[in-house]
C-alpha beads as a LAMMPS data file, in Angstrom:
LAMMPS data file: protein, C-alpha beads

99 atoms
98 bonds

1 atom types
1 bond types

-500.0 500.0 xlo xhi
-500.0 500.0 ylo yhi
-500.0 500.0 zlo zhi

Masses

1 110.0

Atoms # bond

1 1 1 -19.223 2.360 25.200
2 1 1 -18.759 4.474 22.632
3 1 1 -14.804 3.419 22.012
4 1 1 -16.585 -0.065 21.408
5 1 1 -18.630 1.168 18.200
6 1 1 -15.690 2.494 16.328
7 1 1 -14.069 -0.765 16.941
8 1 1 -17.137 -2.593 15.020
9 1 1 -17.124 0.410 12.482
10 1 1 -13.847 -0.247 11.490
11 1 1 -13.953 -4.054 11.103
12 1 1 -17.149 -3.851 9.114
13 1 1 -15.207 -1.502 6.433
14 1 1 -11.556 -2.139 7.139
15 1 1 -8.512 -0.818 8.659
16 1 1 -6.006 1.232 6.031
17 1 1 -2.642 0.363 5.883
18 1 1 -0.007 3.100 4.021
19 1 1 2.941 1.959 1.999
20 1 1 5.882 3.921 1.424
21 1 1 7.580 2.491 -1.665
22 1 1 11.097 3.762 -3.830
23 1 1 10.847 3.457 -7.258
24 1 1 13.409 3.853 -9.908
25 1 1 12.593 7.220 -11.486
26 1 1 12.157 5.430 -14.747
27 1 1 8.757 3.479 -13.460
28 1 1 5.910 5.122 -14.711
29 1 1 2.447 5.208 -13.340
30 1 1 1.189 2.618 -15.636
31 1 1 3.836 0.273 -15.006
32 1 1 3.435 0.165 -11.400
33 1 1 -0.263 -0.132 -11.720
34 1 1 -0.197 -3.340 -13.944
35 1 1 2.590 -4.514 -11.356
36 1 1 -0.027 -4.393 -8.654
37 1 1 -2.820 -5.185 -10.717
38 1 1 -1.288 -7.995 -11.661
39 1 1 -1.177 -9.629 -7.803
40 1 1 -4.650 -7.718 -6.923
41 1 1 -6.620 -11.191 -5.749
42 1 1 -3.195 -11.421 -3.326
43 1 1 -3.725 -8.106 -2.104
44 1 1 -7.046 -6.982 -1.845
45 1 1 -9.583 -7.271 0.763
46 1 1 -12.073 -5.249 2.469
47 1 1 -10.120 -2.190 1.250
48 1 1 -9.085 -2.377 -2.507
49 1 1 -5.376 -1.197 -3.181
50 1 1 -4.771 2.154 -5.211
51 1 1 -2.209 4.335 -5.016
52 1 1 -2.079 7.324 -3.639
53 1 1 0.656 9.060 -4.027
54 1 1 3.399 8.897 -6.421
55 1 1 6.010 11.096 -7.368
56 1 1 9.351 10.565 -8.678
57 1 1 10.984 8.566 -7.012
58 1 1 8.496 7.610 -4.386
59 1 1 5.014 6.677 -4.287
60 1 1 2.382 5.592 -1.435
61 1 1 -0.152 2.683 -2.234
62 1 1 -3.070 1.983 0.121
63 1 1 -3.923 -1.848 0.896
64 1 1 -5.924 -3.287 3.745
65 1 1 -4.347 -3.550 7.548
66 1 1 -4.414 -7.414 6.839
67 1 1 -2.497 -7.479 3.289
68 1 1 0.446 -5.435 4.072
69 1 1 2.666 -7.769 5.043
70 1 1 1.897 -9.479 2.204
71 1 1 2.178 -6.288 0.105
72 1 1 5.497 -5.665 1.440
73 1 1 6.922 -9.505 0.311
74 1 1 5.323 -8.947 -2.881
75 1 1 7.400 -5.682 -3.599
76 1 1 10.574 -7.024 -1.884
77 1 1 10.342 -10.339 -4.171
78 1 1 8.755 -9.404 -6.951
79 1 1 9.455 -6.073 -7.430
80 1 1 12.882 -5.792 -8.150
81 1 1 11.889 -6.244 -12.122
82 1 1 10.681 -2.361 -12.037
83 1 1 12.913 -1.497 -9.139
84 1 1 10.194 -1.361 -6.415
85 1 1 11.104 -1.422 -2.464
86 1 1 9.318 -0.987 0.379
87 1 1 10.326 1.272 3.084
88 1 1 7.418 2.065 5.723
89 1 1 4.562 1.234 6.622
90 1 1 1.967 3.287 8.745
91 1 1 -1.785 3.667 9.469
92 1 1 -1.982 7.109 8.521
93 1 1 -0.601 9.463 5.771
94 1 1 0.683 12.194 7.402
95 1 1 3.511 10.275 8.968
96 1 1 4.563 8.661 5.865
97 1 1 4.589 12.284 4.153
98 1 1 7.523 13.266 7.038
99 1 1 9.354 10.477 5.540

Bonds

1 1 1 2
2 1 2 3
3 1 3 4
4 1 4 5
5 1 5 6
6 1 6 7
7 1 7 8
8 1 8 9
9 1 9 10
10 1 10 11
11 1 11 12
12 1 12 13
13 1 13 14
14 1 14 15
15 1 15 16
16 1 16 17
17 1 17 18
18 1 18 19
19 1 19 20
20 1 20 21
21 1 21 22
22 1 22 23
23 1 23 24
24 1 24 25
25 1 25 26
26 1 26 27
27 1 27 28
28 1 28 29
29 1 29 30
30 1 30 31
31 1 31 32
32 1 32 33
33 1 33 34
34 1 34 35
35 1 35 36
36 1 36 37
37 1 37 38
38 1 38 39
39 1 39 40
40 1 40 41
41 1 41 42
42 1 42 43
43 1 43 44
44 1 44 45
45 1 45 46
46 1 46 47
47 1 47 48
48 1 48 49
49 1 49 50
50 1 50 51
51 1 51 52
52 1 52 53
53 1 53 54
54 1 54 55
55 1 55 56
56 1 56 57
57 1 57 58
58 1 58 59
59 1 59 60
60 1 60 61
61 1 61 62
62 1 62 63
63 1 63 64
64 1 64 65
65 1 65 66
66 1 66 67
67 1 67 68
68 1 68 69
69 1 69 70
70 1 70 71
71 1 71 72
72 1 72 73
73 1 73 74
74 1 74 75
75 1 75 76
76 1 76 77
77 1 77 78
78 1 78 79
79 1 79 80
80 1 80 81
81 1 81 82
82 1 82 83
83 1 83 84
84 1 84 85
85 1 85 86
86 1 86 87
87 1 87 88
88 1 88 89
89 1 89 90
90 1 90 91
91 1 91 92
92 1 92 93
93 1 93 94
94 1 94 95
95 1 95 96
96 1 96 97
97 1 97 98
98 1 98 99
């Protein structure tokens, strides 16, 4: 019974889905913000992206469980201009952080 309620928990607020991305250490913060601004009504939804991590030459943005495929195209065909890639993807942040 009680497994049942987290279920309906999570769907009412959304699941989280972590991205690990590269970056070219010349991308700064602001650039890779206005990237994903830019394509925020393609990948929002019940969770809003934001990053939340970024160092240099990595960087972790959060999206909702249903946009990160999506997420993931985006970066492999659109983000070549500021030398973004994907490279994992994971429901929780400490096993991105091994990575």
């Amino acid at each position: 019974m009680r497994h049942l309620n987290k279920l309906v928990v999570k769907e009412k607020r959304g699941r989280k889905r972590y991205i690990l991305f590269q970056h070219s250490g010349k991308s700064k913060r602001k650039i890779i913000e206005n990237f994903f601004g830019q394509y925020s009504s393609i990948i929002n939804g019940k969770i809003r992206w934001k990053i939340v991590n970024l160092e240099s030459e990595k960087g972790i943005i959060l999206v909702d469980h249903k946009k990160s495929l999506r997420t993931r195209e985006l970066m492999d065909k659109e983000g070549k201009e500021i030398g973004i890639k994907p490279i994992k993807t994971s429901g929780t942040l400490k096993s991105l952080m091994k990575a």
